[in-house]
VOKOL-379673 format. One record per residue: x negated, y negated, z negated of N, C-alpha, C in turn; residue in three letters. Coordinates in steps of 0.2 Angstrom, whole numbers, plus 2048, in hexadecimal, padded with zeros to 3 digits. Each point is the difference from the previous one (the first is absolute). Example, Ala and Ser with C-alpha at 12.3 -4.5 7.8 and 13.67 -1.06 7.14 Angstrom:
# VOKOL-379673
7BE81C7D98047FA8007FC7FA800ala8027FB8047FC7FA7FF8047FB7FDser
END
This chain:
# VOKOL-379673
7FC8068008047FA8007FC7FA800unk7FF7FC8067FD7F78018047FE7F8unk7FC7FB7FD8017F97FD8007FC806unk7FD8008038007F8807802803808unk8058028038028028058017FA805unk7FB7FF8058017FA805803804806unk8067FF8028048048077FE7F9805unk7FE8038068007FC8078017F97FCunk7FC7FD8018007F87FD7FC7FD806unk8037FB8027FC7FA8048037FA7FEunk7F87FC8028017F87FD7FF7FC804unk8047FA8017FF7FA8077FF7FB7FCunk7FC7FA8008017F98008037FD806unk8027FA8008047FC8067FB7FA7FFunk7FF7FE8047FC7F98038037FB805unk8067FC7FD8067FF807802807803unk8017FF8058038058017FC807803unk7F87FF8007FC8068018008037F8unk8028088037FE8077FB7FA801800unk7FD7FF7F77F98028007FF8087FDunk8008078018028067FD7F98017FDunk8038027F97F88007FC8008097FEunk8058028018018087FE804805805unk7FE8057FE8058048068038067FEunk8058008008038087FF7FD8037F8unk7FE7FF7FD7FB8017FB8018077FCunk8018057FE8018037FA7FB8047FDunk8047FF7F87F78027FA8058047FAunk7FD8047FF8028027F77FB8007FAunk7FF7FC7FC7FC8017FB8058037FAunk7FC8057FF8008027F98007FE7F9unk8047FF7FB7FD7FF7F97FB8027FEunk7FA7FA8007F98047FE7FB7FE805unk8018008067FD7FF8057FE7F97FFunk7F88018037FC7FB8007FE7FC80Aunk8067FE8038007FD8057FA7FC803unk7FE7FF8047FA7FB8038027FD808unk8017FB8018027FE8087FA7FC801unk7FC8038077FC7FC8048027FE805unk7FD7FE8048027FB8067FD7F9802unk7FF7FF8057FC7F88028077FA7FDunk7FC7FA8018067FA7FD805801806unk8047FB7FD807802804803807803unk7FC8057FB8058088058068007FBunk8027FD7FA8048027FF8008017F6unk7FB8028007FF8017F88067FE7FBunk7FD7F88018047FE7FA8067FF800unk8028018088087FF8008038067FEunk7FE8078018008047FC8018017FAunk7FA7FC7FB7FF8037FA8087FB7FDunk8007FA8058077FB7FC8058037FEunk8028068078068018008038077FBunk7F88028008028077FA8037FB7F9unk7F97FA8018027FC7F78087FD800unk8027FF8058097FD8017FD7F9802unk7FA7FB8017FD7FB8008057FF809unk8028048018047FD809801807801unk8057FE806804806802800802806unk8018078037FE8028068047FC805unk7FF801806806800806805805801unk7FC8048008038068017FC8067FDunk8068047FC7FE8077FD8028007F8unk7FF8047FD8007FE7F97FA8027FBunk8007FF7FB7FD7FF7FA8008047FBunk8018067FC8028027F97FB8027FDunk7FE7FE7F77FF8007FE8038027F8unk7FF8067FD8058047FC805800802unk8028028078068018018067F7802unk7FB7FA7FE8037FC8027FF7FE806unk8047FF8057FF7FA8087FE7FA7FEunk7FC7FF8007FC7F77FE8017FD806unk8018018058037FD8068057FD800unk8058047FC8068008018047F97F9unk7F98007FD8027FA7FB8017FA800unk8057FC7FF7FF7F87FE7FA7FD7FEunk7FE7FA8017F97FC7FD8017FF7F9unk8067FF7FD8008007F87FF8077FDunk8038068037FE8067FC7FB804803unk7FC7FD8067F98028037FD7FD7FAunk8017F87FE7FB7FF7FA8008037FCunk8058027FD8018047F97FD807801unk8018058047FC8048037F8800800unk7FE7FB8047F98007FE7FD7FD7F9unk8037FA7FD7FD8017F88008087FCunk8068048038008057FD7FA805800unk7FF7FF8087FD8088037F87FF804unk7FF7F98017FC8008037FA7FA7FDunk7FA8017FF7F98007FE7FC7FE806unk7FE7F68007FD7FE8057FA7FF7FEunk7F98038057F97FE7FD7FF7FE806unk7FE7F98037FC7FB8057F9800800unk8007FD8067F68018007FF7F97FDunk8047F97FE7FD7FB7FC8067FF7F9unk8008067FC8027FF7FB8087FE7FDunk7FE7FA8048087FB7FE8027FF7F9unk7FA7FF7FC8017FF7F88007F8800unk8047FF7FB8047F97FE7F87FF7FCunk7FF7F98037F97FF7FD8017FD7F9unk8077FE7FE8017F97FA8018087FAunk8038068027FF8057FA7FA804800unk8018037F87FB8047FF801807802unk7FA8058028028078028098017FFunk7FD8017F88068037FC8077FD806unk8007F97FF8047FE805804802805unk7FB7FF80580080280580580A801unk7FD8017FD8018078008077FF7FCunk8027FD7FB8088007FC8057FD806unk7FF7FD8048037FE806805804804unk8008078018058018038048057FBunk7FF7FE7FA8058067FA8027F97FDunk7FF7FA8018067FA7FF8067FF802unk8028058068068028048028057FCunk7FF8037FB8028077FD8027FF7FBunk8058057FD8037FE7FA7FC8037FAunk7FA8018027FB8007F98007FC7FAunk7FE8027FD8017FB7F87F67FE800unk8017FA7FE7F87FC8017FC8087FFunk8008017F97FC8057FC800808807unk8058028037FE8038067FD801806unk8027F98007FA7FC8077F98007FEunk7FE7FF7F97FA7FE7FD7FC808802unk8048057FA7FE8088027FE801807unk8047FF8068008018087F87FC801unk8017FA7FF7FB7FD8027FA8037FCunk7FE7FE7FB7FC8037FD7FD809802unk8048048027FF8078027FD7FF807unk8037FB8057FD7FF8087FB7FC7FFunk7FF7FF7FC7F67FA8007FE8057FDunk7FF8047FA7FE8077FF7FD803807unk8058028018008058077F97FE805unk8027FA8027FA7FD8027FB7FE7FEunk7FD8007FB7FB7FE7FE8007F97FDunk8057FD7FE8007FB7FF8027FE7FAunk8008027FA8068017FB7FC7FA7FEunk7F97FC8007FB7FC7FC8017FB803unk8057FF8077FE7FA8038087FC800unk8048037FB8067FB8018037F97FFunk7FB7FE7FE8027F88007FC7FE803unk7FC8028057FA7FD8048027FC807unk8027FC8038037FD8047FD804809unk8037FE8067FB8028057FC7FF803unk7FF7FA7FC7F97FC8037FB8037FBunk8008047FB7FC8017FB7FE807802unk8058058047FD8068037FD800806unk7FD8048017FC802808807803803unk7FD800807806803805804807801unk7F98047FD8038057FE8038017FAunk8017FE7FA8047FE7FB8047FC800unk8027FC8078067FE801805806803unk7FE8018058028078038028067FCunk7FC8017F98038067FB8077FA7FDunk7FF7FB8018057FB7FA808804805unk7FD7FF8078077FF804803807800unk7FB8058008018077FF8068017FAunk7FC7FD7FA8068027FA8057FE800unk8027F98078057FC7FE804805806unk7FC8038058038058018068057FEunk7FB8057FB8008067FD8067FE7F9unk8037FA7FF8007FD7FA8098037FFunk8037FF806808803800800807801unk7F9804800801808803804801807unk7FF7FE8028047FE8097FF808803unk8048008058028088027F9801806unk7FE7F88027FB8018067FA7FB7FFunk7F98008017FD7FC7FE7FC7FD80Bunk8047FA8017FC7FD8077FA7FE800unk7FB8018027FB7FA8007FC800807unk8017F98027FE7FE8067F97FC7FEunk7FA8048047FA7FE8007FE7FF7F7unk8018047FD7FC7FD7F97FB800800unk7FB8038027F98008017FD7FA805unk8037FD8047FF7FC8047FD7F77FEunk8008007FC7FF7F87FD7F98027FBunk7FC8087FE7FD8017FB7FA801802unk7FB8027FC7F98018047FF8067FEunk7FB8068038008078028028027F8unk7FC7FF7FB8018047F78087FE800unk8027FA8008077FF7FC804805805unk7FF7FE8078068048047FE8097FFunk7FB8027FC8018097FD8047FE7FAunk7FD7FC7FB8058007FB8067FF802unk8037FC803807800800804807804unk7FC8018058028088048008067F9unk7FB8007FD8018057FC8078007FAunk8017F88008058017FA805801803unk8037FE8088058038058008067FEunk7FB8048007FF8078028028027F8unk7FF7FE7FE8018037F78077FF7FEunk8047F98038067FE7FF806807805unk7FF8048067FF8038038008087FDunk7F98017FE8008067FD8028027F9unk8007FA7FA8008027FB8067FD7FEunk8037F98038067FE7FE807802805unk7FF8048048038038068047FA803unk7FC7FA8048037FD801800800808unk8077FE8057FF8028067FF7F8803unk7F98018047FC7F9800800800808unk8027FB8068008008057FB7F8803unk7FC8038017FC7FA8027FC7FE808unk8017FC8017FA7FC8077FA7FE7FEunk7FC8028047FB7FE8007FB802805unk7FA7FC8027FB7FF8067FA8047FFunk8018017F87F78047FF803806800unk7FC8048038008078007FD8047F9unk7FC7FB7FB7FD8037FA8068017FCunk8067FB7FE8058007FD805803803unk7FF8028068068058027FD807800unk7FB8017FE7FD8087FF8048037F9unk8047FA7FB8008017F9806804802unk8067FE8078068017FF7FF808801unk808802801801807802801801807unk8037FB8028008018088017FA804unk7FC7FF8037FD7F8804805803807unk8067FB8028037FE8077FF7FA802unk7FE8008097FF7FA8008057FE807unk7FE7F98008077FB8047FB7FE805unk8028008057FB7FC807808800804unk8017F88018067FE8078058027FAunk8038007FC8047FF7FD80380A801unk7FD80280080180A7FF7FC8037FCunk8008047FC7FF8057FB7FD805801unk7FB8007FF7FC8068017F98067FAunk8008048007FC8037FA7F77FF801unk
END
């Protein structure tokens, strides 16, 4: 049984009235558990891909399910709720609020949650744990290296227990040590906290971590 079932899915932008197709016919199953990796040159497609698994945009044509839900087939109000719920965004530039401290940053998406403070605290504090960072909580992110911003945005990740974890390019902003650290703690979030992690990325050292690397050229799927 897939957690991630993409059926025949294609994706068009409009530019006036010229079709620009950035996908074709598409379909994937990823497993709970599985450790995904998309390759591919710029523009074949990657990230339009990794958006539409996260509910970030919606196909053209085809559908979407995840647990059994049609994400396609949702409103933007309960696409949003859906995604706080289920889906874990890691970026190649962090997107931490520079005016909070870690801790902050990371309590951020369990402020939509009906947690009680003392809850959030536990949550938080256990994903900075996880990563390595339990000593760096009130440290702002001009105070961390880049690689320790990148574990910041992991835990803010990890922090709702999301059913999926995205990450587009994390390794791509880092220098060759931080991007093994980060891949390893991918790979440990993966193996040891059964997390099913679907990711893009350009370097093939970080894609060697996944379990099965498919890649996109012209907007088609291939192994």
């Amino acid at each position: 049984m897939s957690l991630i079932s993409v059926e025949n899915i294609s994706k068009s932008y409009w530019r006036d009235k010229l079709e620009i197709p950035v996908l074709r016919n598409i379909s994937l199953q990823i497993a709970a558990g599985d450790f995904l990796a998309l390759m591919g040159p710029s523009g074949s497609g990657k990230t339009t891909l990794l958006n539409l698994i996260a509910g970030i945009d919606k196909p053209t044509n085809g559908s979407i399910n995840v647990e059994g839900t049609d994400i396609s087939k949702l409103g933007e109000s309960d696409l949003a709720k859906w995604r706080a719920r289920h889906v874990g965004f890691i970026f190649q530039f962090y997107n931490l609020l520079p005016v909070l401290t870690a801790y902050e940053n990371v309590e951020l998406p369990l402020l939509l949650s009906k947690l009680s403070k003392k809850e959030r605290k536990d949550h938080v504090e256990l994903a900075l744990g996880v990563v390595g960072l339990a000593d760096r909580m009130k440290h702002y992110p001009k105070q961390l290296s880049g690689g320790q911003e990148q574990r910041v945005a992991i835990a803010r990740a990890i922090v709702t227990d999301p059913t999926v974890l995205v990450a587009d390019e994390p390794t791509g902003d880092l220098d060759k040590k931080s991007a093994e650290d980060i891949m390893t703690l991918l790979e440990r979030l993966n193996t040891e906290f059964k997390k099913t992690i679907v990711m893009v990325t350009h370097d093939p050292r970080a894609a060697e971590k996944a379990h099965k690397v498919m890649h996109l050229d012209k907007g088609e799927l291939s192994k």
